[in-house]
C-alpha positions in Angstrom: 34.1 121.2 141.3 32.2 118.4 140.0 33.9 115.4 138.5 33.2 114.8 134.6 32.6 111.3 133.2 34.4 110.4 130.2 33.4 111.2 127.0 31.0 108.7 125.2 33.4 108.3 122.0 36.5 107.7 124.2 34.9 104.4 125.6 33.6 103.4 122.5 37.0 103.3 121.3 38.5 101.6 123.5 39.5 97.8 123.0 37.2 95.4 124.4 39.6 93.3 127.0 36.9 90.6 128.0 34.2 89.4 126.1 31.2 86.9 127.1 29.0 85.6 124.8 25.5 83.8 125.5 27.6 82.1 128.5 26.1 79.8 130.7 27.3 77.6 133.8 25.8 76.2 136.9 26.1 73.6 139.6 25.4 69.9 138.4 22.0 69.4 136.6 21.2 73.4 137.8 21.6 76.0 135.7 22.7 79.3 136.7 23.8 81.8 134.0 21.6 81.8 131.5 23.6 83.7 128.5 25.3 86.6 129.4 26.8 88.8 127.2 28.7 91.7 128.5 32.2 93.5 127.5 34.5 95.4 129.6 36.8 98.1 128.1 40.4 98.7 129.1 40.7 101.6 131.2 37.1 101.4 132.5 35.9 100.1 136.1 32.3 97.9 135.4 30.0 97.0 138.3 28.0 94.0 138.1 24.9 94.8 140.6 22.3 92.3 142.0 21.3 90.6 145.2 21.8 87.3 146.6 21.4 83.9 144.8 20.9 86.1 141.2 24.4 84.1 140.1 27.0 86.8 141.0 29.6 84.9 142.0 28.5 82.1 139.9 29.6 85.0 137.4 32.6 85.7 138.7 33.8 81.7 139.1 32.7 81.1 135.6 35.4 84.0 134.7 38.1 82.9 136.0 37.9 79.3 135.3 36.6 77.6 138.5 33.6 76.8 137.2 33.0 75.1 133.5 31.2 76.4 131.0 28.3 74.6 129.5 27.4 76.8 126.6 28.8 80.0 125.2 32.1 81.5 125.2 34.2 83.7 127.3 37.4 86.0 125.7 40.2 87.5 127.2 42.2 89.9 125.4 40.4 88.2 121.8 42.0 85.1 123.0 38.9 82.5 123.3 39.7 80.8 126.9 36.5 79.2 127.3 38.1 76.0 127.8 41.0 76.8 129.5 42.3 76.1 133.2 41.5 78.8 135.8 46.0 79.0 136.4 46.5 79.7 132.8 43.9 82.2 132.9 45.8 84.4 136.0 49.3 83.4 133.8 47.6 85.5 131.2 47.7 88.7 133.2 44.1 88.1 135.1 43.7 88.9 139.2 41.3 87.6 141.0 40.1 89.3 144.6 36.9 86.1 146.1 34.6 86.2 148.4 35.5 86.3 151.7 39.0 87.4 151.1 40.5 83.3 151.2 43.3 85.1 153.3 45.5 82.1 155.3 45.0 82.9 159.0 47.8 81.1 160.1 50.2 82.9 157.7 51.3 86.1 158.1 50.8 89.0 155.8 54.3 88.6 154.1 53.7 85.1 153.9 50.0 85.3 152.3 51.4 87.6 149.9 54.6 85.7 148.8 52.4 83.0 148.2 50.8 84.8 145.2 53.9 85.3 143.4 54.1 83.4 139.5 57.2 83.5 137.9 56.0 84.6 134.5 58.2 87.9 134.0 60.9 89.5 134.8 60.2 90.5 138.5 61.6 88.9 141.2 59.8 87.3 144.0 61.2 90.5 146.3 60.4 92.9 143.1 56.7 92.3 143.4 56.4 92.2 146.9 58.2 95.9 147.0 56.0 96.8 144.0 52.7 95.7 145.9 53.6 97.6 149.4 54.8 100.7 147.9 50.8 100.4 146.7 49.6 99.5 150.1 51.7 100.9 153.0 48.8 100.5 155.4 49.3 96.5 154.5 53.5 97.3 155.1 53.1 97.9 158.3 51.3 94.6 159.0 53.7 92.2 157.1 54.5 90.4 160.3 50.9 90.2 161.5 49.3 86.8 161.3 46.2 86.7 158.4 43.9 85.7 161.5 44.5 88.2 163.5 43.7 91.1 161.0 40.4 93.0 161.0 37.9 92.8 157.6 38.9 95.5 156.2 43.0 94.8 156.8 42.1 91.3 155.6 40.4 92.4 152.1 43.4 95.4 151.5 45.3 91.9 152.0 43.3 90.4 149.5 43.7 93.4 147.0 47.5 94.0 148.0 48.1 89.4 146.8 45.9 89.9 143.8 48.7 92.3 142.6 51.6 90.2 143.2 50.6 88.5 139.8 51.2 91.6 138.2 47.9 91.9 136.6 46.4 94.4 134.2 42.4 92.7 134.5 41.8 92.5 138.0 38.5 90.9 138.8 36.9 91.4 142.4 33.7 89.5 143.9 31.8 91.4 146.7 34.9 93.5 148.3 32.9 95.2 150.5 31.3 92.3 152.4 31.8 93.0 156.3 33.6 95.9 155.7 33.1 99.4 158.0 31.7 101.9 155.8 34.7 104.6 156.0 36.9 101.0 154.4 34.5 100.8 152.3 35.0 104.7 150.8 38.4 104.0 151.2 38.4 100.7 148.7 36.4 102.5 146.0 38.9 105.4 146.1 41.6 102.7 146.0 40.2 100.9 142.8 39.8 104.4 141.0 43.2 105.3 141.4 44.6 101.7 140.2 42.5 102.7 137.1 43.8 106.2 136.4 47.5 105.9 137.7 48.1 102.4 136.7 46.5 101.3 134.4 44.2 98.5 135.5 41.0 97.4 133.8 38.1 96.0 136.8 35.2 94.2 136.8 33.3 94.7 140.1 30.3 92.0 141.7 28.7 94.1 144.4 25.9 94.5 146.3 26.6 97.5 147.1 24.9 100.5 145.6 27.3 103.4 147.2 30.0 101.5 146.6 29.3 101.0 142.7 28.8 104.3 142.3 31.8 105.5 144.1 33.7 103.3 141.5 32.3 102.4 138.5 32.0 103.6 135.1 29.0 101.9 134.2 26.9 98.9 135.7 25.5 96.0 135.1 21.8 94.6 136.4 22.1 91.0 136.8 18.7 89.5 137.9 18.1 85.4 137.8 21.0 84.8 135.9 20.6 87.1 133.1 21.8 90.7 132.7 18.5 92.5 132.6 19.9 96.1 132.4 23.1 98.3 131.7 23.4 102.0 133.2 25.9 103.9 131.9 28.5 106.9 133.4 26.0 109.3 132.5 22.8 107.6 133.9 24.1 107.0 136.7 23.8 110.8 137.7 20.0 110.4 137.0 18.4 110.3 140.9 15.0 108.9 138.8 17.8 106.0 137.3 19.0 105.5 141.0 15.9 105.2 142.8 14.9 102.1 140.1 17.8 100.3 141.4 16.9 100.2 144.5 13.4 99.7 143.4 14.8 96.6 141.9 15.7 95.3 145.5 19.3 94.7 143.5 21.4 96.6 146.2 22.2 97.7 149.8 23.3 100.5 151.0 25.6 101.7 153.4 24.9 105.7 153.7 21.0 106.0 153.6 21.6 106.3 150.1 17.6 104.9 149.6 16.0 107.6 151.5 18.6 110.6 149.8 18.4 109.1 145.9 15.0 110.6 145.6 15.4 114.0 147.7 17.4 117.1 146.7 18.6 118.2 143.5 22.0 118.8 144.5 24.4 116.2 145.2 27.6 115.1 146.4 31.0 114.3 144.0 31.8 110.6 144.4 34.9 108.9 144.6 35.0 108.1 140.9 36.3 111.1 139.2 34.5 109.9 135.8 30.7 109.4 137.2 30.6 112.8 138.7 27.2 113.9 141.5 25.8 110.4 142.3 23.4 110.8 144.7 21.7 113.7 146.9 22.0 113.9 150.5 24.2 110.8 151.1 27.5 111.8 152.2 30.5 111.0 149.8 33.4 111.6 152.0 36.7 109.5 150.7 39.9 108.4 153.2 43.2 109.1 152.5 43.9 106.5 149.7 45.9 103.8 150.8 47.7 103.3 147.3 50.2 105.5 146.5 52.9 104.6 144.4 54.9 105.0 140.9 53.8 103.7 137.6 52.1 100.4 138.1 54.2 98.1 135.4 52.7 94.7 133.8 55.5 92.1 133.6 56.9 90.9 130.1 54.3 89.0 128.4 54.1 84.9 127.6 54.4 83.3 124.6 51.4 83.0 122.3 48.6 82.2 122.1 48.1 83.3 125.9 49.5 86.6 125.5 48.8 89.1 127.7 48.5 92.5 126.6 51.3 95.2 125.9 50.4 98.0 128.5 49.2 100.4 127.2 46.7 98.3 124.7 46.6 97.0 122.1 48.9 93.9 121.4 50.5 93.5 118.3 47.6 92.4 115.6 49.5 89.4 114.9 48.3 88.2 118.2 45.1 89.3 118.9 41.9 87.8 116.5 39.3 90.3 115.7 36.1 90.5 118.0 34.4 93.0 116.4 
């Protein structure tokens, strides 16, 4: 049986969680962004599609605080952070997955994951780091491994498994699929859908990857030259006509001819993402095991204001939260 997206008015009502407004960045004299506006939803998964050097991770850096701002502004949870360092930004309840995973060869996996911890709740450094396997017993089993000596896709379940040791209900991930096998790759969008539906976690997605964003996301983001020159929602995603003008766009890769199928038979295949429904035609959508399994994901107790990060499930008191409507 075919997967249903969710309805329109449920995401409509939903509280916006991150907020950009006309935000630019760059490197130096060279701009980059060049005002982006966009808004993720709690409970929703959003892709950000778009090929190399169109300021995806430029994006994503700008986010979480390692690159300024030079114009705009930038909301988390209605709480303006524009300004604010890219440590208080993960204290507020942020995780961040880079580029190339960062994992520390010469660590081992326990050690690259006890690295992660904050103390800014009530779990224990040994609370989070049973929290985090009982998500990720594939990474369990390699706690005594050096980083090094893992393969990509060990190394970026790694990456995912430490961004959760902060206990985060926004998790934020920059090309996750990057020299990863394809069957990881399945694997990693069935991972990210079930950290939305069983526990909770809002995601914003940079891909390249066009099988990969639709395996996962609820709706996606175009961004060309610095600019977001295009949202597709749930719905449109379905659309093989809507499909075939991303790749038209030369915004994506793919990783299971999806090119070729896109345009072909009127049928298609269930993703991973139990919300977008068929996808694609021809392109097989075959998911792993999941490798997260576990109880009810729980957000640690929340700071002190201003940086509060949200009661789980949304929305914070309205004492603490200014109105972005």
């Amino acid at each position: 049986m075919a997967a249903q997206s969710a309805p329109p008015h449920r995401a409509a009502t939903r509280d916006v969680v991150l907020r950009t407004q006309d935000l630019r960045a760059g490197y130096g004299r060279v701009p980059v962004l060049h005002g982006i506006d966009l808004a993720v939803r709690e409970d929703e998964i959003v892709g950000v599609l778009g090929h190399n050097g169109m300021g995806k991770s430029t994006l994503i850096r700008t986010l979480m605080g390692l690159l300024p701002v030079s114009a705009g502004r930038l909301e988390i949870n209605g709480i303006d952070v524009t300004r604010e360092p890219a440590h208080l930004r993960a204290r507020v309840g942020v995780g961040y997955v880079p580029q190339g995973r960062g994992i520390l060869p010469a660590l081992s996996v326990e050690e690259n994951l006890r690295l992660a911890w904050l103390r800014n709740g009530q779990e224990s450094e040994a609370q989070a780091l049973a929290r985090v396997l009982a998500l990720f017993p594939r990474v369990e089993r390699l706690l005594d491994r050096r980083g090094g000596f893992l393969s990509g896709g060990e190394q970026q379940l790694l990456a995912l498994a430490r961004a959760l040791m902060t206990d985060p209900w926004l998790l934020v991930l920059d090309e996750p699929t990057e020299g990863i096998q394809p069957s990881i790759i399945e694997e990693m969008a069935a991972t990210l859908v079930r950290l939305r539906d069983e526990h909770g976690l809002t995601l914003l997605v940079v891909e390249q990857n066009l099988d990969f964003i639709l395996d996962c996301a609820d709706r996606v983001l175009v961004l060309e030259k610095g600019a977001i020159q295009a949202e597709v929602s749930g719905e449109q995603l379905r659309d093989p006509a809507r499909l075939a003008g991303f790749v038209g766009l030369g915004a994506a890769r793919v990783t299971r001819g999806g090119a070729s199928a896109i345009a072909g038979s009127p049928t298609a295949p269930v993703s991973a993402n139990p919300r977008a429904g068929p996808v694609r035609a021809g392109a097989s959508c075959a998911v792993a095991a999941p490798v997260c399994a576990a109880p009810a994901y729980r957000p640690a107790a929340p700071l002190p204001a201003p940086f509060l990060r949200p009661a789980h499930p949304r929305p914070p008191p309205s004492s603490t939260r200014q109105d972005t409507s």
